[in-house]
C-alpha positions as a Markdown table, in Angstrom:
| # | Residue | x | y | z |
|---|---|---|---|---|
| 1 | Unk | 0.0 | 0.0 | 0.0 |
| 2 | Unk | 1.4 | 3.4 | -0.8 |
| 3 | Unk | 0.7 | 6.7 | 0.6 |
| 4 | Unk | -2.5 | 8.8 | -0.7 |
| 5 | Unk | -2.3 | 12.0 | -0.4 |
| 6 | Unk | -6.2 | 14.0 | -0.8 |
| 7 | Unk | -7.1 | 17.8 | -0.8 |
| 8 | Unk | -10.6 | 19.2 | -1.8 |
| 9 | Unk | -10.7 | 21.4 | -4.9 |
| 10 | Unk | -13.2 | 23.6 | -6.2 |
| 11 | Unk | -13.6 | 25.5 | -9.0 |
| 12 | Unk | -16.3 | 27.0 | -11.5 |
| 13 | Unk | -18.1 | 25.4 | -13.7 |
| 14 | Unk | -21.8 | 25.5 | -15.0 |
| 15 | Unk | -22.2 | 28.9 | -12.8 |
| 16 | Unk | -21.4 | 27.0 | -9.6 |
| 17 | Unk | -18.8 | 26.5 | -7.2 |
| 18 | Unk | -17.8 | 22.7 | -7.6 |
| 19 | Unk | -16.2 | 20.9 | -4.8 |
| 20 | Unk | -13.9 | 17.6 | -6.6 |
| 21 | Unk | -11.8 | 15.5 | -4.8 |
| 22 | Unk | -8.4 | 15.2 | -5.8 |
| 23 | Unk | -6.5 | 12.0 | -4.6 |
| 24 | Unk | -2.7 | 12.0 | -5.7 |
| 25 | Unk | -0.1 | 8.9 | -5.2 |
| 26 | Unk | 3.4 | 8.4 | -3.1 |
| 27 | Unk | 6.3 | 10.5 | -4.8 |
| 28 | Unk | 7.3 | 13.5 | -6.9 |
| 29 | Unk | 7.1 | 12.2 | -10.2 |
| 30 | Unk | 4.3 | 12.7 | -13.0 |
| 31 | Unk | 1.9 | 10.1 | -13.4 |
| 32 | Unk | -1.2 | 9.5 | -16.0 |
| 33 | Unk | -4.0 | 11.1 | -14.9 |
| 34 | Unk | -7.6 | 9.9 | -14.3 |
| 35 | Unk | -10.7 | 11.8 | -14.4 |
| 36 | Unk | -14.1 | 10.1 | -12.5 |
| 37 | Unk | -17.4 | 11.7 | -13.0 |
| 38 | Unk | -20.5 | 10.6 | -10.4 |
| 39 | Unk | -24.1 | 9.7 | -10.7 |
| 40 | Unk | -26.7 | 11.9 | -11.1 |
| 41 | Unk | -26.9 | 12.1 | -7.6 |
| 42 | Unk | -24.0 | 14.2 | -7.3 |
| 43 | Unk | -20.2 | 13.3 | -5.9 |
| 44 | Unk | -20.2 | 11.4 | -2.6 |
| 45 | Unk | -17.9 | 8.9 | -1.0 |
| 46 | Unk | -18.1 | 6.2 | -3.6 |
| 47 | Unk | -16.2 | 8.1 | -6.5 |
| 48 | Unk | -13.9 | 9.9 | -3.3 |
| 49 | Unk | -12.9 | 6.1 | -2.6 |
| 50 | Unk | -12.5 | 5.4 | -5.9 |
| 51 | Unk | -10.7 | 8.0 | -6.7 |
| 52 | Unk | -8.2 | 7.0 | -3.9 |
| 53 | Unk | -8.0 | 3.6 | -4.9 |
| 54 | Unk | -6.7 | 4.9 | -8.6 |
| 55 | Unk | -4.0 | 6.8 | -6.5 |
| 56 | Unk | -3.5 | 3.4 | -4.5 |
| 57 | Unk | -2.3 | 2.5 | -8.3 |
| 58 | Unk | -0.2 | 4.7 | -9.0 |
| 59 | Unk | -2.3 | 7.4 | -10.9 |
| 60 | Unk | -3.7 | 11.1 | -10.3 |
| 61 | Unk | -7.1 | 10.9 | -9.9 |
| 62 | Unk | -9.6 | 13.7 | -9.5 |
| 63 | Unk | -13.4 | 12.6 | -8.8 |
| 64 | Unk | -15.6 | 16.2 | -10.1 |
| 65 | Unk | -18.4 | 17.6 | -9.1 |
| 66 | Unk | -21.9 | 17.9 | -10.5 |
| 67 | Unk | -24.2 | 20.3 | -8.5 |
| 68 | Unk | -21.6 | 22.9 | -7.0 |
| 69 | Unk | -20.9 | 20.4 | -3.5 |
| 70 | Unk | -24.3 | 19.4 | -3.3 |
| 71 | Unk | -25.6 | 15.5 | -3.4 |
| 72 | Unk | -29.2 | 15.5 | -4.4 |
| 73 | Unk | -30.9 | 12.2 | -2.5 |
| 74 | Unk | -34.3 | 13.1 | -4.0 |
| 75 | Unk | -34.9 | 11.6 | -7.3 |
| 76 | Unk | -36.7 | 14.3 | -8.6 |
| 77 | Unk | -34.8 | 16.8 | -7.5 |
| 78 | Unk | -31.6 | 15.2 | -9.5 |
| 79 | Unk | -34.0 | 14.6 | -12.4 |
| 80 | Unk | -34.9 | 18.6 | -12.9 |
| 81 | Unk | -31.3 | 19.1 | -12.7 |
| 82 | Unk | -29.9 | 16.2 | -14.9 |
| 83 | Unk | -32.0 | 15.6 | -17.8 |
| 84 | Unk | -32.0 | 19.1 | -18.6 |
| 85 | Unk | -28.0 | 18.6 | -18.6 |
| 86 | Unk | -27.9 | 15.6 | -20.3 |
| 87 | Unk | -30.1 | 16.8 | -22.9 |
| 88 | Unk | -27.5 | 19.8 | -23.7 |
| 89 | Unk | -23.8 | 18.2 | -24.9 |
| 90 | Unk | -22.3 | 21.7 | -24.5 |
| 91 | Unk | -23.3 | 22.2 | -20.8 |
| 92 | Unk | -21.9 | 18.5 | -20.3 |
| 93 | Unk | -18.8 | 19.7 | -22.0 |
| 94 | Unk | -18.3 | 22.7 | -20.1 |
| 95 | Unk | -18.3 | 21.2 | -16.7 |
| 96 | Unk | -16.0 | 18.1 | -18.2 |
| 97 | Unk | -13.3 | 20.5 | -19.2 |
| 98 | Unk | -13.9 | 22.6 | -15.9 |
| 99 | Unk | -12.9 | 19.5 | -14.4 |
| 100 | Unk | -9.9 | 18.6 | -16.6 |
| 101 | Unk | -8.5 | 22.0 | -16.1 |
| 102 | Unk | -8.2 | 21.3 | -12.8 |
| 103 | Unk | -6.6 | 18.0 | -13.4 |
| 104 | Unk | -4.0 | 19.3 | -15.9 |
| 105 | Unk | -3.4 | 22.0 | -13.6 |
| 106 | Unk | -2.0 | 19.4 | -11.4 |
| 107 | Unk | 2.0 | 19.0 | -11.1 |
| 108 | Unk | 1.7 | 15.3 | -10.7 |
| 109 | Unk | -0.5 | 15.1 | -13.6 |
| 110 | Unk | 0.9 | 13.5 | -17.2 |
| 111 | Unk | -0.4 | 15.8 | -19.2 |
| 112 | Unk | -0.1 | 13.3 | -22.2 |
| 113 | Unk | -1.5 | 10.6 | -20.5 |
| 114 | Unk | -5.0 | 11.1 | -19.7 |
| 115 | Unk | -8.4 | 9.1 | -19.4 |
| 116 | Unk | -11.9 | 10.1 | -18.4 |
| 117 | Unk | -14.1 | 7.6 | -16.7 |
| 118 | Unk | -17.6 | 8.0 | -15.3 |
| 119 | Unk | -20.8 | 6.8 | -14.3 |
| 120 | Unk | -24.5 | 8.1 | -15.5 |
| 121 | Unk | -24.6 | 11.7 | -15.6 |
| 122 | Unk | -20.8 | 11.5 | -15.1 |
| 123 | Unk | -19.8 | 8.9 | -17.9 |
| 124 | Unk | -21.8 | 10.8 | -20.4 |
| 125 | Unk | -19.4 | 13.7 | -19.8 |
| 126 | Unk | -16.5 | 11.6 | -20.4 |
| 127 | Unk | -18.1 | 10.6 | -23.6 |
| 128 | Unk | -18.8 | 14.0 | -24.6 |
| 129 | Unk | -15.3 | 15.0 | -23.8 |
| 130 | Unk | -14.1 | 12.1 | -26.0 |
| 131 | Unk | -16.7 | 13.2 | -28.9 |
| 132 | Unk | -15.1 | 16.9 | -28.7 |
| 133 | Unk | -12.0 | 15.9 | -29.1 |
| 134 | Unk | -10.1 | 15.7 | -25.8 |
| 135 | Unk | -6.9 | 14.2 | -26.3 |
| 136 | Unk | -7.7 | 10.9 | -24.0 |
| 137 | Unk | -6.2 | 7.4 | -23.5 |
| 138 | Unk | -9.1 | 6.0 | -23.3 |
| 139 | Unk | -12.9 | 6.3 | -21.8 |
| 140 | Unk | -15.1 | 4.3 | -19.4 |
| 141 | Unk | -18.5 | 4.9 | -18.3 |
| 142 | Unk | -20.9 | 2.6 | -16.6 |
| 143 | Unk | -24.8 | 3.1 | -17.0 |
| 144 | Unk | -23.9 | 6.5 | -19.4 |
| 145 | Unk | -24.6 | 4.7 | -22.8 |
| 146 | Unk | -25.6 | 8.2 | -24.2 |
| 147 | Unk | -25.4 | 8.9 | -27.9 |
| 148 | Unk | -24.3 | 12.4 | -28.9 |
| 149 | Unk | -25.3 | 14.9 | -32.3 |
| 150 | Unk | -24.6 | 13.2 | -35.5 |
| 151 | Unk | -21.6 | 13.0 | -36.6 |
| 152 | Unk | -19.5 | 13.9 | -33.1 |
| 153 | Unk | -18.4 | 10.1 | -32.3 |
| 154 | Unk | -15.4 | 10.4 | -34.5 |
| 155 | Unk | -14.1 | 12.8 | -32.1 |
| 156 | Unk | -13.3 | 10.2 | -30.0 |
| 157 | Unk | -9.5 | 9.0 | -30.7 |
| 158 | Unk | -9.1 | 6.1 | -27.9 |
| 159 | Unk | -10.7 | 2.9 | -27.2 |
| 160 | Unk | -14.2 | 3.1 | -25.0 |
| 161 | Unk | -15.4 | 0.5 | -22.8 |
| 162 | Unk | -18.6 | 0.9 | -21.3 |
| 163 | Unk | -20.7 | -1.6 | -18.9 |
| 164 | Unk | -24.5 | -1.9 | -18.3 |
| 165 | Unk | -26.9 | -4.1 | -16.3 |
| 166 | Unk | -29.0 | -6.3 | -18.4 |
| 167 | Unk | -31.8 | -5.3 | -16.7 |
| 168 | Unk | -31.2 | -1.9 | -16.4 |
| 169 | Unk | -34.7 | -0.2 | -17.4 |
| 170 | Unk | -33.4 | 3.4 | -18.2 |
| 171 | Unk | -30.5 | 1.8 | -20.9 |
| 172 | Unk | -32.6 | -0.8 | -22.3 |
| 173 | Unk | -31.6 | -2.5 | -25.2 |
| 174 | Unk | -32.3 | -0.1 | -27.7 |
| 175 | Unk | -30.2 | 2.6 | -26.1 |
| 176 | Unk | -27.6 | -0.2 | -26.0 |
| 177 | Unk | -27.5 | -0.8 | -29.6 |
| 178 | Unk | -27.5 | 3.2 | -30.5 |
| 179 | Unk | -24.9 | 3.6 | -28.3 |
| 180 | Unk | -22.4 | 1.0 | -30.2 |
| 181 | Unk | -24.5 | 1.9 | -33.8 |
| 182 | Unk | -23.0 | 5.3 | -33.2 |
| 183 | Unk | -19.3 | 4.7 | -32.4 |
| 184 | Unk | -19.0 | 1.8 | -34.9 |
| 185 | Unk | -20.1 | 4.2 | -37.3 |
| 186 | Unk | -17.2 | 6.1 | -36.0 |
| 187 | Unk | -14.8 | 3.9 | -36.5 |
| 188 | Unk | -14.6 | 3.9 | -32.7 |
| 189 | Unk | -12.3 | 0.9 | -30.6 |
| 190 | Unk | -15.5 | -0.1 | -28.7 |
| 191 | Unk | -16.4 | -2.6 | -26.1 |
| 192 | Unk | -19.6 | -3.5 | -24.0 |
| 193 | Unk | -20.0 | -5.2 | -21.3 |
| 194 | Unk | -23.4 | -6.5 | -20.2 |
| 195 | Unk | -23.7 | -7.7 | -16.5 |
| 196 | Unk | -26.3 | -10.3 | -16.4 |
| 197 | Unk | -29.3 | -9.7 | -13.5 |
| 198 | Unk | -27.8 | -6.2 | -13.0 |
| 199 | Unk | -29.8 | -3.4 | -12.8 |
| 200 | Unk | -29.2 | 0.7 | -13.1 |
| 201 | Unk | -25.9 | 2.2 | -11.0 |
| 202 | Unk | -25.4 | -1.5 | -10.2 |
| 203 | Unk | -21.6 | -0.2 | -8.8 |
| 204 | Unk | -23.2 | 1.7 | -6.5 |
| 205 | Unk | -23.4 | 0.2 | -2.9 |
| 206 | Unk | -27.2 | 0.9 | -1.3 |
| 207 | Unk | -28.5 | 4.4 | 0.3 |
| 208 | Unk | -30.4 | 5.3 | 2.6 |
| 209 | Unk | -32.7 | 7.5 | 0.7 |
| 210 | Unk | -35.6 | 7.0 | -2.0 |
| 211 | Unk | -33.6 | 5.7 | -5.5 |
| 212 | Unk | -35.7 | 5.7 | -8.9 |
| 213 | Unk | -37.2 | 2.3 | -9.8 |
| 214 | Unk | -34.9 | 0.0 | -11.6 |
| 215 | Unk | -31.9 | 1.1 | -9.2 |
| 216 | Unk | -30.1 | -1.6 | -7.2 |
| 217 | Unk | -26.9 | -2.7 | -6.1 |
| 218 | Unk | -25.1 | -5.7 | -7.3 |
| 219 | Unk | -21.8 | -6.5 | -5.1 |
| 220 | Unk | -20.4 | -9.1 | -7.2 |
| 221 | Unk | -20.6 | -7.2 | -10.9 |
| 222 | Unk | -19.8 | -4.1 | -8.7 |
| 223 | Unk | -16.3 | -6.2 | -7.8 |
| 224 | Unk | -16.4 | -7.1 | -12.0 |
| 225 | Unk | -16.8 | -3.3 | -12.9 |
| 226 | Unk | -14.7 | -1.9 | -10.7 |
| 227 | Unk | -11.8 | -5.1 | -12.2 |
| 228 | Unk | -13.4 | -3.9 | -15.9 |
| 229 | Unk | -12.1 | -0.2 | -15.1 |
| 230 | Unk | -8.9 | -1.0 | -13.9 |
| 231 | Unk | -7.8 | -3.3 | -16.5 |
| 232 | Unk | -8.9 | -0.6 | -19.5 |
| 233 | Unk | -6.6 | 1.6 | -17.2 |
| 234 | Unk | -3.8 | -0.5 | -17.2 |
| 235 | Unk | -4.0 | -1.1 | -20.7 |
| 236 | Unk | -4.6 | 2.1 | -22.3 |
| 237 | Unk | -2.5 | 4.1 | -19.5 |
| 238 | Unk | -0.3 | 1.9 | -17.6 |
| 239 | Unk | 1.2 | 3.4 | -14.9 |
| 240 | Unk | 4.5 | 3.1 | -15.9 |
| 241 | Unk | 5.3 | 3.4 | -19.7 |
């Protein structure tokens, strides 16, 4: 186990004050640099953790914020703010680069050596962070199979991996075949990963507050997602080069 340094950073983006979480690994030297978007709900513990464990690895991670600190536990609440957002690529873009600013701005940070992953509202970022052009070693998202304007996927210039539940009611299959229609269209280095049973934000360990229906949490395709994640890490951006 090495040791983690952490520091809150905030910033502006979207006319908020964002509150990330920036988790950076033993030593002096530059390392590749990972960017973790949340859920809908908003940054909490789970992507701080994470974010810690990609430190753990060797990498600069910074988990970003999506509601200026704020983690909205009623659904509808994240709803009015979220689909709005997702609904608008250059919003999602704007607080993506906020957040990548940030990152770069980092002395640790391998400015060549860069990958966005995400989740939901967060993994759509990465994807529309890939689709503008972001120089990026590759992209993950789980549950963020959004498509983007016509067109935008060949953007993307590094391999995408992206995970869903196969029961996951707001990705249903449809979405799921758009999703990859789009980037192989693109000429896109694609994967998908269906976890069988799983449903929506699957990764995500249980709350305590009111979730949308077709939400739950599955601990052993958590495990394989979180395995999924590292292993497109250590492929497309291995620690050392």
């Amino acid at each position: 186990m090495t040791t983690v340094t952490t520091r809150t950073v905030t910033y502006q983006a979207d006319a908020l004050t964002m509150v990330g979480h920036l988790a950076l690994p033993a030593g002096s030297d530059r390392r590749p640099a990972v960017l973790i978007g949340p859920e809908g709900v908003g940054l909490s513990d789970v992507e701080r953790r994470r974010a810690e464990a990609l430190a753990e690895l060797g990498y600069v991670a910074l988990a970003f914020d999506l509601h200026g600190g704020r983690y909205l536990s009623d659904p509808e609440e994240m709803l009015a703010r979220c689909m709005p957002l997702l609904a608008d690529p250059d919003r999602m873009r704007d607080i993506g680069h906020a957040a990548l600013d940030v990152l770069r701005a980092e002395p640790r940070a391998d400015l060549d050596r860069v990958a966005a992953i995400g989740y939901g509202t967060g993994g759509a970022i990465a994807l529309e962070l890939g689709r503008d052009g972001v120089n990026l070693r590759a992209i993950g998202t789980v549950n963020g199979l959004t498509t983007g304007r016509p067109g935008e996927a060949a953007g993307i210039r590094c391999p995408v991996w992206a995970g869903v539940g196969s029961e996951d009611p707001i990705l249903p299959p449809a979405q799921r075949e758009a999703f990859t229609a789009e980037l192989q269209a693109a000429g896109v280095d694609w994967r998908l990963t269906v976890y069988g049973g799983a449903l929506h934000a699957f990764h995500h360990p249980s709350v305590d507050h009111t979730v949308r229906p077709g939400v739950g949490y599955h601990p052993r395709h958590a495990q394989r997602a979180w395995r999924d994640i590292v292993g497109l890490l250590a492929e497309c951006l291995p620690v050392a080069e």
